[in-house]
N, C-alpha and C positions, 0 to 999 in steps of 0.2 A: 554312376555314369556308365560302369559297365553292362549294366541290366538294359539302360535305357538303349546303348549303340546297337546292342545283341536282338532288342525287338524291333527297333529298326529294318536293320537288314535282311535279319532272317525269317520275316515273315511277312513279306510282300504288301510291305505298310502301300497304300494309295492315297494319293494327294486328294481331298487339302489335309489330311492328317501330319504333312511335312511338308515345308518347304525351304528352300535355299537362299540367305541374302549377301550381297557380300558388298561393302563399303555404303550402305546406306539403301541399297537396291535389290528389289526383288528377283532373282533372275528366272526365266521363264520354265515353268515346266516340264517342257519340251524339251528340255535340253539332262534332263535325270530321269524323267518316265519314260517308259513304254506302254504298244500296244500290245496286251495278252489277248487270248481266247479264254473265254468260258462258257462252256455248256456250246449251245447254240450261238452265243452273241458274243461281245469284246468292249474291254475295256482300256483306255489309251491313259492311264495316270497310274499304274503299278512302278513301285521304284526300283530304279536300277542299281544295284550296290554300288557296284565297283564305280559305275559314274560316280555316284555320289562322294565314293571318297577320294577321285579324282579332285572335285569339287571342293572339296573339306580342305587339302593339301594344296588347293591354291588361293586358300583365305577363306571360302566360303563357311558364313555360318548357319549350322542347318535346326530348324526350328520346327520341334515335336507339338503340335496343338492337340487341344482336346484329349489331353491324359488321361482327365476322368472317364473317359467310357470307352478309353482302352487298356487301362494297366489297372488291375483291382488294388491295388494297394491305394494309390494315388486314388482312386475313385473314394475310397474309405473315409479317406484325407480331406478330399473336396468337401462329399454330405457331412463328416461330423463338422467342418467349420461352417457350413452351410445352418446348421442345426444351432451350434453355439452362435454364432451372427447374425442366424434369420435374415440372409442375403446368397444369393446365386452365389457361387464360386465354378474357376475352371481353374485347371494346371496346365502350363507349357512348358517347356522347355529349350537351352537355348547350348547345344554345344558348339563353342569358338574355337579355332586353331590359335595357337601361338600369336600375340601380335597384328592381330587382325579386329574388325569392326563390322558390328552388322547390321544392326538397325542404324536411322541417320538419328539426327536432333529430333526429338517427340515428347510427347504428352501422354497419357493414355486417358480414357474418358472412363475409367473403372479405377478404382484404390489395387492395390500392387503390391504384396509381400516378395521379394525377391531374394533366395534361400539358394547360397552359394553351396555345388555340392564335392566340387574337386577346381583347383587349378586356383586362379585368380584372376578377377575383374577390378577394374578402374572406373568408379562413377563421379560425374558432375550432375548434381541437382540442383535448378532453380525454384524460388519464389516461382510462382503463375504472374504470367501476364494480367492484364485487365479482362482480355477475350477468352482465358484459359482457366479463368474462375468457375469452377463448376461447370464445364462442357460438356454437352449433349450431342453427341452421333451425327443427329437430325439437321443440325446447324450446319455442320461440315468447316467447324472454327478451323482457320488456317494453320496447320505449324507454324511453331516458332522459327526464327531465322537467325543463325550469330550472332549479327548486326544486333537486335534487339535485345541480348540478354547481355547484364556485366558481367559482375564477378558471381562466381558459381558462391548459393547459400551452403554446399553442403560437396566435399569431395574427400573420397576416401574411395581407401580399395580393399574389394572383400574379398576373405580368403575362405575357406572349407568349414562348414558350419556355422556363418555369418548369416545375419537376417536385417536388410534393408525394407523397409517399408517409405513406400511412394506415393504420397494421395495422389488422387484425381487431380487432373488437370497442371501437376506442376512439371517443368519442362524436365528432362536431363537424356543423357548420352553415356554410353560405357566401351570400352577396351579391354582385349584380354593381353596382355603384359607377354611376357618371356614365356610363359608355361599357356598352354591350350586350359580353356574353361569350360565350366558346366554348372549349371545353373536351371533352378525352376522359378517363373514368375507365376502364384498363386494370387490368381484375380478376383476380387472382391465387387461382383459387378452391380451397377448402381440402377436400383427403380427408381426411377425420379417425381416430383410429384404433377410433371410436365404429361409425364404418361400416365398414371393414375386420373389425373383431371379427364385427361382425354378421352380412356375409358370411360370414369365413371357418366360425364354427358352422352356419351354414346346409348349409356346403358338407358339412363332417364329419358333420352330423347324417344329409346326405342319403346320404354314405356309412357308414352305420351305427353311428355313434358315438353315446356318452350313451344306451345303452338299454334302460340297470338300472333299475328299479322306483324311483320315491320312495316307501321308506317312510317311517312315523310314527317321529320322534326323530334318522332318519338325518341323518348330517351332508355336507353337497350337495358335489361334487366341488371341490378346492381350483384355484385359480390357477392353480398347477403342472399338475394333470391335466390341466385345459382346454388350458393351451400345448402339452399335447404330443399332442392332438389335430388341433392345425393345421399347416396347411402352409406356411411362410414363401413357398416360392416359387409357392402358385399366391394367396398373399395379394398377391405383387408382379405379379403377374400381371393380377391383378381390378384394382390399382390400375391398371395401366399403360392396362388397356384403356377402366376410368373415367376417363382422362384422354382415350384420343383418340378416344371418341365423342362429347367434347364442343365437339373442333375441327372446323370444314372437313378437306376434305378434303385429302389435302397432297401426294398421289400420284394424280394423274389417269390413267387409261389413254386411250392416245391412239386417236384418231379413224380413224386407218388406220393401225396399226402395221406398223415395217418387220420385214423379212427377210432379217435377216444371213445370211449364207454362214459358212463355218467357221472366215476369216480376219478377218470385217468386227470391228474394234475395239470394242467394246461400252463403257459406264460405268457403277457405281449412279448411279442419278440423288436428289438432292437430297431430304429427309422421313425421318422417323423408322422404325428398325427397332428394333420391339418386342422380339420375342424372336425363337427359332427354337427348335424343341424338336425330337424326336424318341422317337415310341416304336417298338411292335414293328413294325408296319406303317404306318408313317404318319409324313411329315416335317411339321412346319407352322412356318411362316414367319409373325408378325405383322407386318402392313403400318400399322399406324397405324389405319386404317378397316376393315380386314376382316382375314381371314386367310387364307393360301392353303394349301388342304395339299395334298399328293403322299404319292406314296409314298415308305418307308422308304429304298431304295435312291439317292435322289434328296440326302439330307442333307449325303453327301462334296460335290456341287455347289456347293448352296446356302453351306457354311462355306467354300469356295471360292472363290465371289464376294462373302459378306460380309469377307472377309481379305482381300481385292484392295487393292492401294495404286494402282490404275492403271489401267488398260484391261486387258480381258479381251477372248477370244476364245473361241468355240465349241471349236476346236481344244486349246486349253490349257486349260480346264476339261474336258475329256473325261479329256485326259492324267492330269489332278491328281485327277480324281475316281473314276474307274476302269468309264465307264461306255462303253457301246458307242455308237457314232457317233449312232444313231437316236434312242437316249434321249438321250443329251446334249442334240443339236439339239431336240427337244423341251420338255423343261424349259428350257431357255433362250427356246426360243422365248415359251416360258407365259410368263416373268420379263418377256420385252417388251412383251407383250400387259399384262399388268398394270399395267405402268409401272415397275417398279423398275430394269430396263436399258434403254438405250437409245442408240445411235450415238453413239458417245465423238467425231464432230466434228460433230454434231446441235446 
């Protein structure tokens, strides 16, 4: 908690990276930012400390968003459960004064690990409504209301190293008790097959599908015709790449990359390999955050060092892949420059 307050204030966090709620309400910006100068221009959402802990000290709870791609620990956190779930994840955070409440009654439309890290919180968890079953963003499903919910399925209060998980769409509310709280909600956020559909017609449409006439009486193409319009694998595809542009980045290219010789030991280095494809002219490698393509000739390499159990060489991927000394060294070279190999005693 104290790492999280410390980056807070002393590094002129700017909204929306935080914001302030207190009994259920958002309070406005304007009331903890300021206008700075920078360079030639200005920006009006840099936070004000001391506001803020004016604000903290009269109930306000103040709400850290988007962790991952500001605290590298927590970033670490997000990608490998990103990696282990094969789902989007974000971290937030939520520290409460003493005896105060911050968000109202809610739902979240994402699954929710909620990882107490100091103090104590008080939860009420509902069953899901009818309309809260599975909810989609897009819809704008109403909150829940008191009136609507009985007795709570699920209440207890977490204390310092507790782990509550919350699927999608079920209702609840929390309190921080006598002692001030702190707490991260680790978001588990949902591709739906709602979005997927939508893509992938987009996609078929765009390649020429669906482009018979509606006429009057006709009866509109079935279920079946639609599925066999799509592509399952560039449906996995779109998914894969909606999940890692909404991670950090998880493969950095280094800052002076080396240059191995033909024998220097090489390794993949650690982050997610999307795919690799190939068509008539063209290898492409998904990196997580971009993609890299080369040419065709390049792909025996590439499935070369993604089979690797070990360290690799210049020299024995040329072998295994059947390319001439120049190209090898090159595409390898590229793989370093990128970041996915890298000096296997590095």
């Amino acid at each position: 908690m104290d790492a999280l307050w410390a980056d807070l204030l002393a590094r002129g966090t700017r909204a929306p990276g935080f914001r302030l709620v207190r009994d259920g309400a958002t309070l406005p910006a304007s009331s903890y930012c300021r206008r700075a100068g920078i360079g030639h221009g200005s920006v009006d959402d840099v936070i004000q400390p001391n506001r803020v802990l004016e604000l903290y000290a009269e109930g306000a709870t103040v709400v850290l968003q988007g962790l991952q791609f500001t605290d590298p620990h927590l970033a670490r956190v997000a990608n490998n459960l990103a990696l282990e779930l094969d789902q989007a994840v974000q971290v937030n955070a939520y520290l409460t004064p003493a005896s105060a409440r911050g968000l109202e009654l809610h739902f979240d439309y994402h699954d929710v690990f909620v990882v107490q890290l100091d103090g104590e919180k008080h939860w009420r968890v509902w069953e899901p409504l009818e309309r809260t079953r599975d909810p989609v963003r897009e819809a704008r499903v109403p909150m829940p209301t008191w009136d609507e919910l009985g007795e709570p399925a699920l209440e207890l209060t977490l204390t310092a190293g507790d782990c509550l998980y919350l699927p999608r769409g079920f209702p609840h509310a929390a309190a921080a008790l006598e002692r001030s709280s702190a707490h991260l909600t680790i978001g588990i956020l949902a591709t739906t097959w709602q979005q997927a559909m939508r893509h992938a017609l987009d996609e078929a449409v765009a390649a020429g599908a669906l482009r018979g006439s509606v006429r009057p009486g006709a009866e509109p193409p079935s279920l079946a015709l639609l599925a066999e319009q799509l592509d399952p694998v560039a449906i996995e595809r779109w998914r894969l790449r909606s999940i890692w542009r909404r991670q950090p980045a998880t493969r950095l290219r280094p800052l002076a990359p080396a240059r191995p010789d033909d024998t220097t030991p090489l390794r993949v280095t650690p982050g997610p390999l999307v795919w690799l494809d190939c068509a008539a002219d063209t290898a492409q490698l998904g990196l997580g955050d971009r993609v890299l393509t080369m040419p065709a000739a390049a792909h025996p390499l590439l499935v070369a060092v993604l089979r690797s159990e070990g360290p690799v060489t210049i020299a024995g991927l040329r072998d295994a892949s059947g390319l001439d000394a120049e190209s090898a060294r090159t595409v390898v070279q590229r793989l370093v420059v990128e970041g996915l190999l890298a000096p296997a005693d590095g």
